[in-house]
C-alpha positions in Angstrom: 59.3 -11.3 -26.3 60.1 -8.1 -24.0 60.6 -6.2 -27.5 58.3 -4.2 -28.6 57.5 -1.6 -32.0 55.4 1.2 -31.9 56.9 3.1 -35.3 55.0 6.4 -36.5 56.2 9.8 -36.4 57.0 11.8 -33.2 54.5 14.3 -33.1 55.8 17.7 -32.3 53.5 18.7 -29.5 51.7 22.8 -30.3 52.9 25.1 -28.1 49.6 24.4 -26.1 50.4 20.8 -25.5 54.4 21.3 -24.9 53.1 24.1 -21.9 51.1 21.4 -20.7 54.1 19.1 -20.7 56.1 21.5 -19.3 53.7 22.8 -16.3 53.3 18.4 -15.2 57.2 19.2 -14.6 56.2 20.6 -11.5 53.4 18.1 -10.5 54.5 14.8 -12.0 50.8 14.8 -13.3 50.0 15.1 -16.8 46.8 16.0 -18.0 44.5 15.7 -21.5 45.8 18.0 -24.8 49.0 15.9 -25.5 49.1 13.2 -28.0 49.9 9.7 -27.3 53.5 9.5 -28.6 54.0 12.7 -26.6 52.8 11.1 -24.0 54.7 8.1 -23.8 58.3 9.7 -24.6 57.9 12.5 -22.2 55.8 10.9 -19.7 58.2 9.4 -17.8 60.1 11.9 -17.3 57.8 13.6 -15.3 58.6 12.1 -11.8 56.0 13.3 -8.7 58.6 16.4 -6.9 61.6 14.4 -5.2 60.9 11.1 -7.0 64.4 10.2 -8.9 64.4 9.8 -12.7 67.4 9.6 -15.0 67.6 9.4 -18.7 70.4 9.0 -21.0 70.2 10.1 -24.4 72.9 9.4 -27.4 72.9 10.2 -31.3 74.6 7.9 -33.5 74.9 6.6 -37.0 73.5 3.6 -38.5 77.0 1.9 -37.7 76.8 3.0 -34.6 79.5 5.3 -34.6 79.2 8.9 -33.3 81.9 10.7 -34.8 84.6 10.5 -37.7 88.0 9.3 -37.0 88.9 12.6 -36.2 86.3 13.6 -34.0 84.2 15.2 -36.4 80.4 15.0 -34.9 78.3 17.8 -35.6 76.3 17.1 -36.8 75.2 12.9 -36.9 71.6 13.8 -36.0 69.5 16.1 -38.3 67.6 19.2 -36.7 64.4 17.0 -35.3 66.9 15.1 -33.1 68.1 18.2 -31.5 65.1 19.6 -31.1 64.1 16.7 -29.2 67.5 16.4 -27.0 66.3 20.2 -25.8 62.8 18.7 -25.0 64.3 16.5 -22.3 66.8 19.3 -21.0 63.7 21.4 -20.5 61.9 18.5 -18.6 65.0 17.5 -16.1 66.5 19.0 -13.1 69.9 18.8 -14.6 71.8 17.5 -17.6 75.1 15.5 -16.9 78.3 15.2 -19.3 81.7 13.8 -19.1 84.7 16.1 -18.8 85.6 14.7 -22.4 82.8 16.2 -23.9 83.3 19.5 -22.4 87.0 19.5 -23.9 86.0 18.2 -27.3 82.6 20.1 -28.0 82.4 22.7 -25.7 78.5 22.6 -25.2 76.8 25.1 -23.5 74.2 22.4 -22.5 71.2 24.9 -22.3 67.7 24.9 -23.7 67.3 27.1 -27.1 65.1 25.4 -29.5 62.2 24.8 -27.5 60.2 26.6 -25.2 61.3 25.8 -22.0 64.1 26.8 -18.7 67.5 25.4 -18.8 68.8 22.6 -16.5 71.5 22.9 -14.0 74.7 21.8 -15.4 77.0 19.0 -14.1 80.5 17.8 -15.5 81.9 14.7 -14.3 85.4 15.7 -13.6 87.6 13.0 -11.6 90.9 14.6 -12.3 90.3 18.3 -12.5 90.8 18.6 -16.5 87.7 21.4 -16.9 88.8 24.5 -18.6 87.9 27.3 -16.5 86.9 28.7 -19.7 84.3 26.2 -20.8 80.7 27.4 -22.0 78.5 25.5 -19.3 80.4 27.5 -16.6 79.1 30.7 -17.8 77.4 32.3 -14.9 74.0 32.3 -16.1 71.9 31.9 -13.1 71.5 27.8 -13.4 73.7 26.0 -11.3 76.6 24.8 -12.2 78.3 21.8 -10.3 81.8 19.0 -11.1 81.8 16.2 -9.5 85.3 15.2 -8.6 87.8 13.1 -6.7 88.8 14.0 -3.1 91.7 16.4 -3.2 92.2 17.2 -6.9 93.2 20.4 -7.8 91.3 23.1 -9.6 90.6 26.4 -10.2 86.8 27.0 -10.8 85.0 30.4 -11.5 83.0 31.9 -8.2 79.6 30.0 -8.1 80.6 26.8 -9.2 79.8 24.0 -6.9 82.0 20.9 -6.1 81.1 17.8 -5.4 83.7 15.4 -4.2 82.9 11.6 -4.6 85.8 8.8 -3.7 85.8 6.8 -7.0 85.2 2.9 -7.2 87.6 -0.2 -7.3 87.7 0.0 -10.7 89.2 4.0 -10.6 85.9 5.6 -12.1 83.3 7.7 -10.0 80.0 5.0 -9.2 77.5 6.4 -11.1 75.2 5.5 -7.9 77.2 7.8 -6.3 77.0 11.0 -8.8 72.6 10.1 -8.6 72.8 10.1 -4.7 74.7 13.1 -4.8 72.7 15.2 -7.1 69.4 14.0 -5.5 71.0 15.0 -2.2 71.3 18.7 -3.5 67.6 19.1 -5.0 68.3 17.5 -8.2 66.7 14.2 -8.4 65.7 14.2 -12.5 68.5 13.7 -14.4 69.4 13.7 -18.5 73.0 12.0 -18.9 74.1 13.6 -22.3 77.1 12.3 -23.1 79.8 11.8 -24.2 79.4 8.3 -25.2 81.4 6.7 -22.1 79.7 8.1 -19.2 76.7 7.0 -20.9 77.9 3.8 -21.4 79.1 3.7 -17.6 75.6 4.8 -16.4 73.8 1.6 -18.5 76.6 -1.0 -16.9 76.0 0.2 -13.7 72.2 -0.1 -14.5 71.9 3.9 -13.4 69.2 4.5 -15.9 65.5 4.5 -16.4 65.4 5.2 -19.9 67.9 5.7 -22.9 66.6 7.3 -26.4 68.7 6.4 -28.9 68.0 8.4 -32.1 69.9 6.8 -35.5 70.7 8.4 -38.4 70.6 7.3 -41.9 74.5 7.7 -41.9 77.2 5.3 -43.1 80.5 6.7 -41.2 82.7 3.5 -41.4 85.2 4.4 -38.6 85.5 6.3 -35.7 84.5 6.2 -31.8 81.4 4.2 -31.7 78.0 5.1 -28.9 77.6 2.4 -26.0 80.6 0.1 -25.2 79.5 -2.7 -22.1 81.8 -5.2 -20.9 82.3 -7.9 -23.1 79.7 -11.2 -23.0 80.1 -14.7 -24.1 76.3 -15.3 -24.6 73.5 -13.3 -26.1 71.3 -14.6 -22.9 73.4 -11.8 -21.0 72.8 -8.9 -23.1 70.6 -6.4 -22.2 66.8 -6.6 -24.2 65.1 -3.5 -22.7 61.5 -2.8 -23.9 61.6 -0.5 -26.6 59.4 2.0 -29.0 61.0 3.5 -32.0 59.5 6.3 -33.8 60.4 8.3 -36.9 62.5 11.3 -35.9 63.0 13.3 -39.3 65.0 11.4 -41.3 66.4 9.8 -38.0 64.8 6.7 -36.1 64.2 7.4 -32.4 64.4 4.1 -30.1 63.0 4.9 -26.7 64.3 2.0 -24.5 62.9 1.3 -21.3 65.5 -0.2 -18.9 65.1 -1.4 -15.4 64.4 0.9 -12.3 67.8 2.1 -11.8 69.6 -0.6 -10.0 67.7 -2.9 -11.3 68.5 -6.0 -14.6 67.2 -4.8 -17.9 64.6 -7.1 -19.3 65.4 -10.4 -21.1 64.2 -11.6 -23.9 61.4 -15.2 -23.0 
């Protein structure tokens, strides 16, 4: 079996060990002071300078629903699972959302409960739907970028950077393409945030290195639900990534180690 359990509480690294974590940012070298579980969660985010890394992150109930029926969402995760979600923005060179998210939650997508510097910002925008209004464009000195089709019009405030990507067959922007793009412009470590379908998106297209999943002991019963793939007719062809899970607070953490990006997942033997 590819599967495998290593349950036990996240440890919260001391401000000593999270600095630590924070200066291998720049080296892609971690040294001694951080625990094991640190370690292994936070490890691999911390690519050598250049090298790309992306991560995907999602919080969801034990149903695996995200929100109510109306939308409802915040919050799913209790206060550990944030914290943690800011760990990885402070280790990345940018954090990535869906233009959906930004209309629904507004997020300001910058790092506030740990120590740490805030990410650039990047919306995936095909049809120019961004409010010029919206939180994550506040000039703040991180860069802000949308990623959008060729042509579409839009009005974004001074600073704001534009990418323009031609989308796929199927009408959606590759996610290979919104990687190769970001890396292009110094940004090569990546956190996809949400909402739930340009994560999904990112695991089809087999764009990630790692997704952490962290569940909450929540019965919703309806509403939009985390990951949706393309249907399969055999459970030989769904995806069995290597995984950890670790107590989160109340909430169960499952750190899941997919292929190199633009790779297969691993299977089960």
């Amino acid at each position: 079996m590819s599967l495998q359990s290593n349950d036990g509480h996240v440890e919260a690294p001391s401000d000593a060990a999270w600095r630590r974590v924070l200066a291998a940012r720049g080296t892609g070298t971690l040294g001694g002071g951080v625990g094991a579980r640190s370690r292994a969660l936070f490890g691999p985010l911390l690519a050598a300078p250049g090298e790309r890394f992306a991560i995907g992150q999602l919080g969801q109930s034990l149903d695996g629903r995200i929100a109510t029926s109306t939308g409802h969402s915040h919050y799913v995760n209790g206060r550990p699972a944030i914290v943690h979600l800011h760990r990885l923005r402070a280790l990345v060179d940018a954090v990535v959302v869906g233009v959906g998210t930004v209309v629904a939650d507004d997020p300001a997508l910058t790092v506030r409960h740990v120590e740490g510097d805030s990410p650039a910002r990047v919306v995936v925008d095909p049809r120019g739907r961004m409010p010029a209004a919206a939180r994550l464009l506040a000039d703040d000195g991180r860069r802000r970028l949308v990623v959008m089709r060729p042509g579409v019009a839009s009005t974004l405030p001074h600073g704001v950077e534009r990418i323009e990507l031609a989308p796929g067959a199927d009408g959606r922007i590759p996610p290979a393409a919104i990687v190769d793009a970001l890396a292009a412009r110094g940004l090569p470590r990546l956190l996809v945030e949400g909402g739930a379908a340009t994560v999904s998106a990112f695991v089809e297209a087999r764009a990630l290195h790692r997704l952490h999943v962290a569940v909450a002991p929540l019965l919703i019963g309806s509403g939009p639900t985390g990951l949706v793939l393309p249907p399969i007719d055999r459970l030989d062809d769904a995806l069995r990534p290597r995984a950890r899970c670790y107590a989160l607070g109340e909430d169960v953490l499952w750190d899941l180690e997919l292929a190199s990006a633009g790779g297969t997942a691993n299977r089960s033997t």
